[in-house]
C-alpha positions in Angstrom: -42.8 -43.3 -65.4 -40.8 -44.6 -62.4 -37.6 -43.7 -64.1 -38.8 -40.1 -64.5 -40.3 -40.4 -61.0 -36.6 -41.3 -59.3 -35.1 -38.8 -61.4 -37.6 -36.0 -59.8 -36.9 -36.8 -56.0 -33.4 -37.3 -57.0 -33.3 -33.5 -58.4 -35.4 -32.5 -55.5 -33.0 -33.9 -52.8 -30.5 -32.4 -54.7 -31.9 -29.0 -54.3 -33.1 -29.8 -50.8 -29.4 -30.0 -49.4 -28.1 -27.4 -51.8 -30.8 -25.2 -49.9 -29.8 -26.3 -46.6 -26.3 -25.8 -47.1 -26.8 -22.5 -48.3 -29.1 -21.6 -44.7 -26.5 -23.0 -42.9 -23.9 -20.9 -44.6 -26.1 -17.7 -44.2 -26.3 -18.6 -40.7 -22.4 -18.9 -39.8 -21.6 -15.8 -42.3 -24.6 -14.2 -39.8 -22.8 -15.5 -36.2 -19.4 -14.2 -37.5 -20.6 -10.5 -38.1 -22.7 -10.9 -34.7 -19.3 -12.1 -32.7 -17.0 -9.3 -34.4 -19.3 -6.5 -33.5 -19.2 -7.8 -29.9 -15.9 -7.5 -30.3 -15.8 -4.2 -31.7 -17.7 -3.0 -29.2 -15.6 -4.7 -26.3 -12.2 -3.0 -27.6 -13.9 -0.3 -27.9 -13.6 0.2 -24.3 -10.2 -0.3 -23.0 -9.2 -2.3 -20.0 -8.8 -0.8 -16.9 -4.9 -0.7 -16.1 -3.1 -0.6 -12.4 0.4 -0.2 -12.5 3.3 1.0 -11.0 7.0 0.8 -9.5 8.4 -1.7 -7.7 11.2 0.0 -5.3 13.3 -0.5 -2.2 12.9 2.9 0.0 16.5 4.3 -1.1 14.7 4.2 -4.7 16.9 1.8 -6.6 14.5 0.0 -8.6 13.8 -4.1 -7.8 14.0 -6.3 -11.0 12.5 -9.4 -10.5 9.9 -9.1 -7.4 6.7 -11.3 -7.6 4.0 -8.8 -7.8 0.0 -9.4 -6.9 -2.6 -7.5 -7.3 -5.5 -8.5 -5.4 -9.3 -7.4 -5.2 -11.9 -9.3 -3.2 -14.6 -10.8 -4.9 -11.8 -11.0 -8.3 -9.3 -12.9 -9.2 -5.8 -11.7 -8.4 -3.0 -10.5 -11.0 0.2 -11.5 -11.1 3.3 -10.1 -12.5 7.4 -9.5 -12.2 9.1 -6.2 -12.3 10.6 -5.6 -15.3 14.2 -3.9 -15.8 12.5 -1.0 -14.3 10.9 -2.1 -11.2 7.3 -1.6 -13.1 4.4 -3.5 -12.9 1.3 -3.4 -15.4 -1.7 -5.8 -15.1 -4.9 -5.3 -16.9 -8.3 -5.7 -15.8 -11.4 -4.9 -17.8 -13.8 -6.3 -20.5 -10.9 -7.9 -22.8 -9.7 -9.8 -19.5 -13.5 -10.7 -18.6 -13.4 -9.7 -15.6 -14.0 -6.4 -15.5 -13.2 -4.4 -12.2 -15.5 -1.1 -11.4 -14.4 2.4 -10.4 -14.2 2.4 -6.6 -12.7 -1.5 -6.1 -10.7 -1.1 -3.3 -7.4 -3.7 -4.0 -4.0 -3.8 -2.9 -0.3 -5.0 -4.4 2.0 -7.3 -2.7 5.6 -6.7 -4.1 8.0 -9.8 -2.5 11.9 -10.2 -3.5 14.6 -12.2 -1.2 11.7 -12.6 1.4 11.5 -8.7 1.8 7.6 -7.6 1.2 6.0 -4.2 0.9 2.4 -3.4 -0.4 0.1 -1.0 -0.8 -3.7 0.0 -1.4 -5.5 1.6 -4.0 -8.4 2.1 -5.4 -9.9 1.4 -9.3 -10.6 5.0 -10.7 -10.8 5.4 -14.5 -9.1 4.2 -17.0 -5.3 3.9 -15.5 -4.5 3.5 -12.0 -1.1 3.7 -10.0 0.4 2.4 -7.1 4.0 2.2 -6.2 5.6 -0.1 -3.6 8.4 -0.1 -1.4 10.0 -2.6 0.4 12.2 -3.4 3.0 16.2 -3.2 1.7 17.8 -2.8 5.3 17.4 -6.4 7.3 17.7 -4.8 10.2 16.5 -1.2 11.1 17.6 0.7 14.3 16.8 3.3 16.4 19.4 5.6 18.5 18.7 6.4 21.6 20.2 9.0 24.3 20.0 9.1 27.6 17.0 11.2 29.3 13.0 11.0 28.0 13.1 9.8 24.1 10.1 10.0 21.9 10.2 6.9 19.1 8.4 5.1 16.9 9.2 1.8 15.2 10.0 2.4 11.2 8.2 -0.6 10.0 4.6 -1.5 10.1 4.3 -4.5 12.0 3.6 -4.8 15.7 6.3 -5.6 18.0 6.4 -6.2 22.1 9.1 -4.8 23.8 10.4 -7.8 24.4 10.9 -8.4 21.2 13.3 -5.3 21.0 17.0 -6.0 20.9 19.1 -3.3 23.2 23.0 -2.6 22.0 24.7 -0.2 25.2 28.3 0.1 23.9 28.5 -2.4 21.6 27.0 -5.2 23.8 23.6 -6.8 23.2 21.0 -7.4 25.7 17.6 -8.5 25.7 14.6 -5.9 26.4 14.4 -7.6 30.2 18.3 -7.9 30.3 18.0 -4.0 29.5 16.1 -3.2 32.3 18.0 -5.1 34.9 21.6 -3.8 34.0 19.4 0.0 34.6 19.7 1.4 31.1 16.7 1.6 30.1 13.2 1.8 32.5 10.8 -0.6 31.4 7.2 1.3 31.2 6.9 2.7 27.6 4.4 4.9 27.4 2.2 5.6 24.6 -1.0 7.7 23.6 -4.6 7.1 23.3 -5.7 9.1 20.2 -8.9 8.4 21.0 -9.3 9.6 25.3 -6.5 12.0 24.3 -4.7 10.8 27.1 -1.4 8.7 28.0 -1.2 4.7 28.4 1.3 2.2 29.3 1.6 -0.3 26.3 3.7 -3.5 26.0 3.9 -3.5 22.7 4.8 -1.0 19.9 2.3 -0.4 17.2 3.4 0.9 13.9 3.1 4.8 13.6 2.4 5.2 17.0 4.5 7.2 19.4 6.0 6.4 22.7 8.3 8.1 25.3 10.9 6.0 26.5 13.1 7.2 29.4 17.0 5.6 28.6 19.3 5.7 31.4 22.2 4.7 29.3 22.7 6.0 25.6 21.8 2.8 23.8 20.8 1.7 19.8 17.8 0.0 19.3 17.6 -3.2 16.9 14.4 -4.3 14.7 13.8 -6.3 11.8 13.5 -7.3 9.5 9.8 -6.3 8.6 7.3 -5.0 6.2 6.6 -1.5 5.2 4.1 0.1 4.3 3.2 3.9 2.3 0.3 4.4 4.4 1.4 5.8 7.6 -1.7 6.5 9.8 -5.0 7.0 10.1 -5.5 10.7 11.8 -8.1 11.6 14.3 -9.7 15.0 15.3 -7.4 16.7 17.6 -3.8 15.6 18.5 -2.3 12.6 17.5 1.0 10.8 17.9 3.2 9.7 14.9 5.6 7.7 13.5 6.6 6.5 10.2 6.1 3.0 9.1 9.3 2.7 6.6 13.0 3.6 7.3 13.4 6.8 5.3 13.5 10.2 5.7 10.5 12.3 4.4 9.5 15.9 4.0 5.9 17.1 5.4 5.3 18.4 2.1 6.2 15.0 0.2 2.6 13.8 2.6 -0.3 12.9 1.1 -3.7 13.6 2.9 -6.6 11.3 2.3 -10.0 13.1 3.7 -12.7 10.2 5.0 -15.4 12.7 4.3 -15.6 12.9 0.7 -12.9 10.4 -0.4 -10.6 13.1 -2.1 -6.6 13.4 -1.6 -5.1 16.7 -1.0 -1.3 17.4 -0.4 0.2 19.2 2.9 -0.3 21.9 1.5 -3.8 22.0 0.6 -5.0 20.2 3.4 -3.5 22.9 5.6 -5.2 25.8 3.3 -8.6 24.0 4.1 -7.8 24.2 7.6 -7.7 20.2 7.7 -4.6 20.0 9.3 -2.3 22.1 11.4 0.6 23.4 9.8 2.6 22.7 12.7 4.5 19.5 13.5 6.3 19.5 16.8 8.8 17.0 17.2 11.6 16.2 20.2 14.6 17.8 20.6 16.5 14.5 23.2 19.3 17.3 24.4 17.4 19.6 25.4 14.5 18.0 26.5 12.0 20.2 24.7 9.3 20.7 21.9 10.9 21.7 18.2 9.0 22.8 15.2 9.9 20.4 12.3 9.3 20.1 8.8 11.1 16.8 8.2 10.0 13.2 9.9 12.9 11.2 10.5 12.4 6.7 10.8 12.2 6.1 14.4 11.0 9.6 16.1 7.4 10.6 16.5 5.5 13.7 16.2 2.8 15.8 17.6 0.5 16.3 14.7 -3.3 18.4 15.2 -6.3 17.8 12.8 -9.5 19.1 12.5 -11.1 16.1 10.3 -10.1 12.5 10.2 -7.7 11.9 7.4 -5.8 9.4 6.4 -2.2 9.6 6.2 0.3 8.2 3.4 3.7 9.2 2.0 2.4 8.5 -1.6 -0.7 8.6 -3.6 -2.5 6.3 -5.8 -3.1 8.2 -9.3 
């Protein structure tokens, strides 16, 4: 009887363990379907991408630049440029951490100690922003003699001090400037806000100024940081200047309207009566107003709006 006995709770063990290896089986065949429908789902939906070109402002692409995307509240993204000048980092629920529409971030693009950036915001599924940066390590500004009106092409503040003069080859300091008489030392800029005049002692990027040279001289700044964004515009008129050393047209402008967070191009900002059409700029020879449909680095314009917008030479798609 005790023989049979140990032979029962042998059997019974037996069966006991069989039993709970087969639960536990059950149970791990159940938590792998669980995790790959989680899965499923989560690739399902497709990380949000920002990308974009990495570029100096005469377009030749930048191989190699240290690029960071940056959100606050989220970890940044790094990358380098490929052969291209692109840059591609994802954010979304395969990354896990997920970025919503309407996080505002920006990219920092740096090569050879040159840096340009720019802001954007998280829309859908793909969203671009290209930077430019610096190539020139020093930018200038020609002057003539009689009233100038200038900006400074980068987009970094600078005191006039600061500035370096060249009059026929020679350099002088901003103060050395001014007591050899070629250049008068009030700079003069403009309040957006009291629509008025002010002396400054400083120039701000894509603000304007009138300078009064007495002795046709160049300018020299650098090197600096610049930027797509050019301005914020107020109701009625405004002053300025670009904040990067190229070239632009007005159509090649993008318009960013404050009031319902939508981008419009010249033209359409102009067909919605957002913006004057107009740009006047200054003609240095003959001392007068010009119509202009081009914004050179380094001269400012008379711009008139009728909403606050925000000005930029690109858009973020």
């Amino acid at each position: 009887m005790n023989i049979n006995n140990k032979g029962n709770k042998s059997k019974g063990s037996i069966i006991q363990f069989n039993m709970t290896i087969f639960f536990l089986f059950l149970l791990i065949i159940l938590i792998i379907i669980c995790a790959s429908s989680v899965n499923a789902e989560n690739g399902s939906r497709a990380p949000k991408t920002i990308w974009g070109y990495v570029t100096y402002y005469n377009g030749e692409p930048i191989v190699g630049a240290s690029v960071v995307v940056s959100a606050e509240g989220y970890p940044s993204k790094s990358y380098i440029s490929d052969a291209d000048g692109a840059y591609q980092v994802d954010v979304g629920p395969d990354t896990g951490d997920p970025w919503p529409d309407g996080t505002s971030f920006i990219v920092t693009a740096e090569k050879n100690d040159f840096v340009g950036n720019n802001n954007g915001t998280v829309y859908g599924s793909i969203t671009r922003a290209d930077v430019m940066i610096l190539i020139n390590a020093t930018v200038t500004i020609i002057l003539d003699e009689n009233w100038n009106l200038v900006s400074i092409p980068v987009n970094q503040t600078l005191l006039k001090n600061d500035i370096i003069v060249d009059v026929g080859g020679v350099t002088y300091t901003w103060l050395e400037a001014v007591a050899n008489g070629f250049l008068l030392d009030f700079i003069y800029g403009w309040d957006k806000n009291a629509q008025s005049y002010i002396i400054s002692e400083e120039f701000n990027p894509s603000r304007g100024y009138w300078i009064y040279i007495y002795e046709a001289c160049i300018f020299s700044i650098g090197p600096g940081a610049n930027e797509d964004l050019i301005t914020d515009i107020f109701i009625q008129w405004d002053l300025v200047g670009l904040t990067f050393d190229k070239e632009i047209s007005k159509q090649n402008l993008t318009l960013f309207l404050i009031s319902n967070g939508s981008f419009y191009t010249w033209s359409e900002a102009v067909s919605y009566s957002f913006i004057l059409d107009f740009i006047y700029g200054w003609d240095v020879s003959t001392q007068s107003y010009i119509l202009v449909n081009d914004l050179l680095p380094g001269n400012s314009y008379w711009f008139y709006s009728y909403e606050t917008l925000k000005l930029s030479y690109r858009k973020n798609y």
